[in-house]
N, C-alpha and C positions, 0 to 999 in steps of 0.2 A: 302250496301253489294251486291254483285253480285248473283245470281243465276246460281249454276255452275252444267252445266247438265251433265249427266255420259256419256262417249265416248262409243262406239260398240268397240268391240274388233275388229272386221275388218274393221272398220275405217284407221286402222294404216296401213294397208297391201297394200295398192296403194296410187301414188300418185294422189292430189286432183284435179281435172278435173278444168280448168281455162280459162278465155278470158280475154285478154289485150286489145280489142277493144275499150274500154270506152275511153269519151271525157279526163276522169282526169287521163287515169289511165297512169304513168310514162313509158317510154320507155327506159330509158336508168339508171333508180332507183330501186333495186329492188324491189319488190310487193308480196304480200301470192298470191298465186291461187285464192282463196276464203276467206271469214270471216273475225277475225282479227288476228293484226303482231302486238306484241313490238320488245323487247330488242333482239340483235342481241348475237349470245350464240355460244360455243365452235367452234371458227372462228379457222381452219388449213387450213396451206397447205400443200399437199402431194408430196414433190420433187420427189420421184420416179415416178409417173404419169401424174404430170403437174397438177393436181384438185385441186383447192381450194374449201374448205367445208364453209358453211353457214349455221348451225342450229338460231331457232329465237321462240322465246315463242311466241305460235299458239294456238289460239282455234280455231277449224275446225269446228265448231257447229254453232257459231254465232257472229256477227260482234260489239261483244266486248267485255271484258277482264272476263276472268273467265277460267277453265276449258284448264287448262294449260298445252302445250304439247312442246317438242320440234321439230317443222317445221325445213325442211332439203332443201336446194340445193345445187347446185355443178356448176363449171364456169371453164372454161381453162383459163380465163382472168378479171375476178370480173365484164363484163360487157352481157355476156351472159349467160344466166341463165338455170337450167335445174330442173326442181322439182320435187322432189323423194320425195318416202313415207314417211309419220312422223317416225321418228327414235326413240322418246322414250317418253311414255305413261305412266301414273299413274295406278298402278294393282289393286287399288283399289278404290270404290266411295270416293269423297273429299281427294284423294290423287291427286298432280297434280307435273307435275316437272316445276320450276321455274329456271330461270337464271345461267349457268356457263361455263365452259370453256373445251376443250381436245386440248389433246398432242400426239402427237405417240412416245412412247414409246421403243425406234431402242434399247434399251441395254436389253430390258425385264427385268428394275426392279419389275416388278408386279409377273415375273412368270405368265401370261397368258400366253405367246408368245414363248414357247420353241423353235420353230421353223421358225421363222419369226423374223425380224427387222423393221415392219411399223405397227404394233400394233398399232390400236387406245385408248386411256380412254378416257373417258366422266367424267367430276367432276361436278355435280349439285345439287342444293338442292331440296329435298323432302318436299314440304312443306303441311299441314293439320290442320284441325281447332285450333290444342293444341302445336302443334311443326314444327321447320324449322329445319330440318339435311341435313347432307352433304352424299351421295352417288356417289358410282363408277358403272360402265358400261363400257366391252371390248366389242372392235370388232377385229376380224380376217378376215373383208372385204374389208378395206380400208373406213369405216365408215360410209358404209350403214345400217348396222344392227349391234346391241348389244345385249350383253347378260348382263344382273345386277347383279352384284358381290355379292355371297349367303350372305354373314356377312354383309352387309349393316346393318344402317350406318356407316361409315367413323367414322363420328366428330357427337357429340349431347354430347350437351353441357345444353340440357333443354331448351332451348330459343322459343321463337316464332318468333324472333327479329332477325335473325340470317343467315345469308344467299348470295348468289351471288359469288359462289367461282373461282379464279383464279388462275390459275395453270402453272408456269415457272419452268424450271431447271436451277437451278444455279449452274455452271461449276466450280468454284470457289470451293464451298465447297460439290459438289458433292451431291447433295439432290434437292428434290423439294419444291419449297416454293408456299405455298398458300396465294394469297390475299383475305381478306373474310371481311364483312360488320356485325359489330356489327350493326344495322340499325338505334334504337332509342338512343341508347350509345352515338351516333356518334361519333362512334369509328373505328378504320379499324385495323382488329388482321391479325397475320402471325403465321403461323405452318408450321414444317418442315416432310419432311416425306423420306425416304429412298425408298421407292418402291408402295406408290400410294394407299395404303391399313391402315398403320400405321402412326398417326399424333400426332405430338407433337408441343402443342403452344409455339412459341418464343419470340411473344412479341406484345404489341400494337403500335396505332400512333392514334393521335389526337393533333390540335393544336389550341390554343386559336382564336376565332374569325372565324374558319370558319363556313359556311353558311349552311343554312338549316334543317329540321327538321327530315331527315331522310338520312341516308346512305346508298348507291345502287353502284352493280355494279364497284367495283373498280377492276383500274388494276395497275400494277408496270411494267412499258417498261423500255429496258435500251437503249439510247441513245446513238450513238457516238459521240463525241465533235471534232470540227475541231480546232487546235492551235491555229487558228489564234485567237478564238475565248476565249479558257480557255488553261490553260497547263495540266487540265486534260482530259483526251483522253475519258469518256466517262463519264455521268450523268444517274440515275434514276428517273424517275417521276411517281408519283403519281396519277394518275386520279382518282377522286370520284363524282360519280353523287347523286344529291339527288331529292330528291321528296316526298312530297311538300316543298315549303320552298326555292327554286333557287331564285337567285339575280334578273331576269327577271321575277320571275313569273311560279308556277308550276315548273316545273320537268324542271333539265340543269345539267351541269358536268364544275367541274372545275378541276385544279389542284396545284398540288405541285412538285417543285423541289429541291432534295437532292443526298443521296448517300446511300443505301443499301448495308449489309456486311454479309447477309445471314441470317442472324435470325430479324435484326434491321433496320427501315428504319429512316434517320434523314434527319431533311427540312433544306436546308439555304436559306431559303427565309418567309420575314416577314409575308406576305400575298400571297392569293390564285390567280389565275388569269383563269379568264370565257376560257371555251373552244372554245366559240362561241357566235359570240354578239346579235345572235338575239334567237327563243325560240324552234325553231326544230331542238336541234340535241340533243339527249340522250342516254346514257347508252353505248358509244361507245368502241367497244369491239376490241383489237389487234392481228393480226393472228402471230399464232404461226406457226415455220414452214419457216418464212422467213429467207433468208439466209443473215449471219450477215453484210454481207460488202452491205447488201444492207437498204434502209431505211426501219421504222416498218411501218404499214400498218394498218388501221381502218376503221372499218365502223360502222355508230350509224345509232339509230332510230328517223328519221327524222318526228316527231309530239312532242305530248307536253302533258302529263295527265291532265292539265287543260279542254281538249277540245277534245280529239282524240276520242271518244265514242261518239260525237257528230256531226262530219265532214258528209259531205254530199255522200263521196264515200258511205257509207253503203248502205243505200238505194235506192238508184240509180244506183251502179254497184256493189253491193253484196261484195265489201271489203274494210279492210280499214288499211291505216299506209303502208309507205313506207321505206326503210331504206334511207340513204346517199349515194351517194356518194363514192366509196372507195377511199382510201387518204393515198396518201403517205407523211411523215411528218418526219420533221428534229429539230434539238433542237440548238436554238442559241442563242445571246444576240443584244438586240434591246435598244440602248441606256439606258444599262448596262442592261439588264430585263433579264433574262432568259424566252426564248417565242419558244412556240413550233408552228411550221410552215406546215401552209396545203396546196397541192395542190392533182389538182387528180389523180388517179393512172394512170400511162404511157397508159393506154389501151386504153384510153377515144381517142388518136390521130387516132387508127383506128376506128373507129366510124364516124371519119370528112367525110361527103359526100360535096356537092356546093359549093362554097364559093358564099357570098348571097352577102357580101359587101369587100371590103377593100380601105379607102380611107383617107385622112388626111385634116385638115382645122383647120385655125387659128379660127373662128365663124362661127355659121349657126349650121346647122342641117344635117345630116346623117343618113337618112331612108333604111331600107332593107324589103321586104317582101319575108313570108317564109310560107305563104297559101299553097305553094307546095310544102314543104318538109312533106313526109308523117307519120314521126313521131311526127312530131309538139314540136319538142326539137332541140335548138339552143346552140350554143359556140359562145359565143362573149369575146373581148379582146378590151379594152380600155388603148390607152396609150398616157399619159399628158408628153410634150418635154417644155422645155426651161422655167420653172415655174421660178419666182423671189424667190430664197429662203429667201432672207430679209424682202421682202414683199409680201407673195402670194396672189394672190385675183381672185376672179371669179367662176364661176359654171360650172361642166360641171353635165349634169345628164341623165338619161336613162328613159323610158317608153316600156314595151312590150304592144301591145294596139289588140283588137280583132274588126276588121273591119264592124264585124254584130253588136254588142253589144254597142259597145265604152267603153268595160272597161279596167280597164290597171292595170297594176304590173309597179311600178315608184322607184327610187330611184338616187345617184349621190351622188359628192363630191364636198364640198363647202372649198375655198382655205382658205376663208377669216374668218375661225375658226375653221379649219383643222378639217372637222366632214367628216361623211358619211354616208347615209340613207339607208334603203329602207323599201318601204310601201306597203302594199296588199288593203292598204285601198280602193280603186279603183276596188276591184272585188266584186261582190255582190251575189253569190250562196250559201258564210256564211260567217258573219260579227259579228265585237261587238256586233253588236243589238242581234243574235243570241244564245250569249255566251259570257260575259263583262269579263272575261279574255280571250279570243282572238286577245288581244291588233295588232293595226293597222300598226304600224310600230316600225323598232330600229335601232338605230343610236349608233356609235363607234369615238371615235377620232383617228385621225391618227398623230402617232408619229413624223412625220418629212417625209417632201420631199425630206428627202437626196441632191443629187447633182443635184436637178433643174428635176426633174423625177418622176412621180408616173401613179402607170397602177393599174387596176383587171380584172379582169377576171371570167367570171360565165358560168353555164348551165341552162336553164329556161327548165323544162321537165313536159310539162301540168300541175301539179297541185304541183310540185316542184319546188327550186331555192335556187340556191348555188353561192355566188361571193365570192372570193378571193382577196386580199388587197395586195396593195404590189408586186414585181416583184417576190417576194420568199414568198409570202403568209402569211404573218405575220397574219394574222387577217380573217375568215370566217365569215360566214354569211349565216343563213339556215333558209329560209321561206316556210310554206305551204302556200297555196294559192288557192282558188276556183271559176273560174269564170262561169257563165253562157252558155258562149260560148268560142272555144276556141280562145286564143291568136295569133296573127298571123304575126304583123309588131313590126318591130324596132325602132325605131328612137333615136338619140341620140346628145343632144344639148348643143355648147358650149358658154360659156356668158363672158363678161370681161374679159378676161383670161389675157390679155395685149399683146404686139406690139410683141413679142418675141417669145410666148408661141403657140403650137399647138397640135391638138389635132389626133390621129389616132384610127378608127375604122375598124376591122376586126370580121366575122361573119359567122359561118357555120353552115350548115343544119348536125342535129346530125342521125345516121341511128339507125332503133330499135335495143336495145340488144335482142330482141326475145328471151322470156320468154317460155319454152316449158316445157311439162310433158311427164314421161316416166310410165310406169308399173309399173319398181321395178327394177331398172338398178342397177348393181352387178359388181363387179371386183372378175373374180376369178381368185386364185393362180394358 
């Protein structure tokens, strides 16, 4: 059990004073100020301004989980960061707000907003030693500041058990529907509400055989579907994270694919499929706010409760847990599968500074060094031409290797039983030895080389690493990682590939997103 200390009330009133300096700490991922970061929470975007919002359960006290708050920033583009004051506080000891989602509210069903159409809500749960309920909070600033809706709670239903709420409008039957985590049930309920105050339960979902011991954080996206692909024009999917209990080990999120009809969600699919093959990506939350013709958009918490209260940023650079990546994703079919596809949000190209490499070879090796890029975050793109699809065979694989130290972040694709790795085993500032769930590596299969072709793609960002499968991303892969020193060269090595086959590498130095803090920045009407 935690020891959860009580916050100052002007704690909340600025934001938290911050240095990104550190050897680990991510430049282009985002990071708390200070202390620690989980689950990423009431993710908007504000079309009238261009702001994307970022809240994320914080405790501003101490560098690990307890004393739960919702941490705020704000981004014109998901990779520049600006960190504003915590936005919403527990008013009382061992009250703490935990996990959920906001909307703005342009029709004023709440009646907040008589006089405005960007209203924010806030839907989160209040959780305390005997009870988890569901509470609301307006803003009239564009969602720097809330006020708590006096008749809190929402939903209490008696649970302890109870919790993570998310919150969609469905146009269809004109209402809001809540996705919520029964946790130990492992159950996931839906309630409907007409104005954001008033909830009525419409139904559950659960389905034989899925994973884990506890339910977190679900959300319901609705997809569009391309013809080519179904004849119906759009899907809903399920994401449910849990913890403990994930297929990997500790905390991870999978999902489900079906169709949603406003009260009822139903699967047509047998089983569940990993969000992510390897064990840092959780609880990932969908920004609301994007506009429909374009794809939906996510970002998770890029650690693992197996091990995150243990990572070496705490005591050496005062914070800890980074998020993902933001990722924009599509929903398609992969030799029949329904698979949802990641890659990362369009912003990440301006970010591209040097090109460090770009060069092709049927064998041999392909090094870049990037000691002079001063974020010490890379974009690399690997792509395999003229593979035998009857018979593929050969290796190609990757190393980022740190020129003082010699340790290395490794991983690659092996033809010849269509797998693909990667391992942290190679870094040594924390290892299994440290923590025997911090498993050293994870490996995925890959579905087919289609027409003689297979590439990925990743960002290695100091003490982060994210690759992509696939030309359309079929498959992620999210590694923390700790080296001693930091990483600095590429290299990248192709083996047997055969007479035909060749291999291309391209490689850029990434520029920081510059992580900054403001006072207590405001939009006023």
């Amino acid at each position: 059990m935690y020891i959860k200390p009580i916050i100052l009330p002007a704690l909340a009133a600025v934001a938290q004073a911050a240095s990104y300096s550190g050897d680990l700490r991510p430049q282009t991922h985002f990071s708390p100020p200070s202390n620690f970061m989980n689950d990423p929470n009431g993710l908007f975007y504000d079309s009238k301004r261009g702001v994307y919002h970022l809240y994320y359960q914080y405790n501003p006290t101490a560098t690990v989980a307890g004393n739960q708050h919702w941490g705020h920033a704000t981004s014109p583009d998901l990779y520049h960061w600006t960190n504003q004051p915590i936005a919403l506080a527990g008013d009382k000891p061992e009250e703490y707000i935990f996990s959920g989602s906001a909307v703005v509210d342009s029709n004023n069903t709440s009646g907040f907003f008589p006089d405005q159409d960007d209203g924010v809500i806030a839907i989160y749960t209040v959780d305390t030693p005997t009870l988890e309920t569901q509470h609301i909070a307006y803003s009239r600033d564009g969602g720097y500041t809330f006020t708590k809706y006096e008749n809190n709670p929402v939903i209490d239903i008696g649970s302890k058990q109870f919790r993570d709420p998310q919150v969609v409008w469905h146009p269809e039957t004109q209402q809001w529907v809540m996705t919520i985590a029964y946790a130990q049930d492992l159950v996931i309920g839906f309630y409907t509400s007409p104005n954001l105050k008033d909830w009525t339960h419409a139904s559950n979902f659960t389905q034989e055989g899925l994973p884990g011991d506890q339910f977190e954080c679900p959300n319901l996206v609705k997809f569009s579907v391309d013809r080519a692909v179904s004849e119906e024009t759009s899907k809903f999917v399920l994401f449910i994270s849990v913890n403990p209990g994930a297929p990997l080990g500790g905390s991870g999120t999978f999902y489900v694919v079906g169709d949603f009809n406003g009260t009822h969600f139903t699967s047509e699919v047998a089983q569940e499929t990993l969000f992510d093959f390897s064990k840092d990506n959780y609880a990932a939350q969908w920004y609301s706010g994007i506009p429909e013709n374009e794809p939906p958009v996510s970002i998770g918490w890029a650690s693992n409760w197996d091990y995150t209260e243990e990572v070496p940023t705490g005591p050496l650079e005062g914070w800890r847990s980074a998020m993902t990546l933001p990722r924009a994703h599509t929903l398609t079919k992969v030799n029949g599968v329904w698979t949802v596809t990641h890659s990362p949000f369009e912003g990440l190209s301006a970010l591209k500074g040097r090109q460090l490499v770009s060069k092709s070879v049927h064998s041999g090796d392909v090094k870049a060094n990037f000691s002079g890029v001063p974020s010490n975050a890379v974009y690399f793109d690997v792509t395999l031409k003229g593979i035998d699809v009857a018979k593929p065979t050969g290796r190609v694989n990757f190393n980022f290797t740190s020129s003082v130290s010699g340790e290395f972040l490794d991983g690659g694709v092996s033809l010849d039983d269509s797998s693909f790795w990667i391992s942290r085993a190679g870094t040594h500032l924390f290892t299994i030895e440290d923590n025997g769930n911090y498993t050293s590596s994870s490996t995925t299969t890959i579905s087919s080389f289609g027409n003689g072709t297979f590439s990925f793609s990743g960002v290695i960002d100091r003490s982060v690493f994210e690759v992509f499968l696939g030309q359309d991303g079929i498959q992620s892969g999210t590694m923390t990682f700790f080296p001693s020193s930091p990483l600095d060269t590429l290299a990248v090595s192709a083996e047997d590939l055969g007479d035909r086959a060749s291999v291309s590498v391209k490689a850029w130095g990434l520029q920081s997103g510059g992580n900054s803090t403001t006072a207590s920045k405001r939009f006023r009407a």
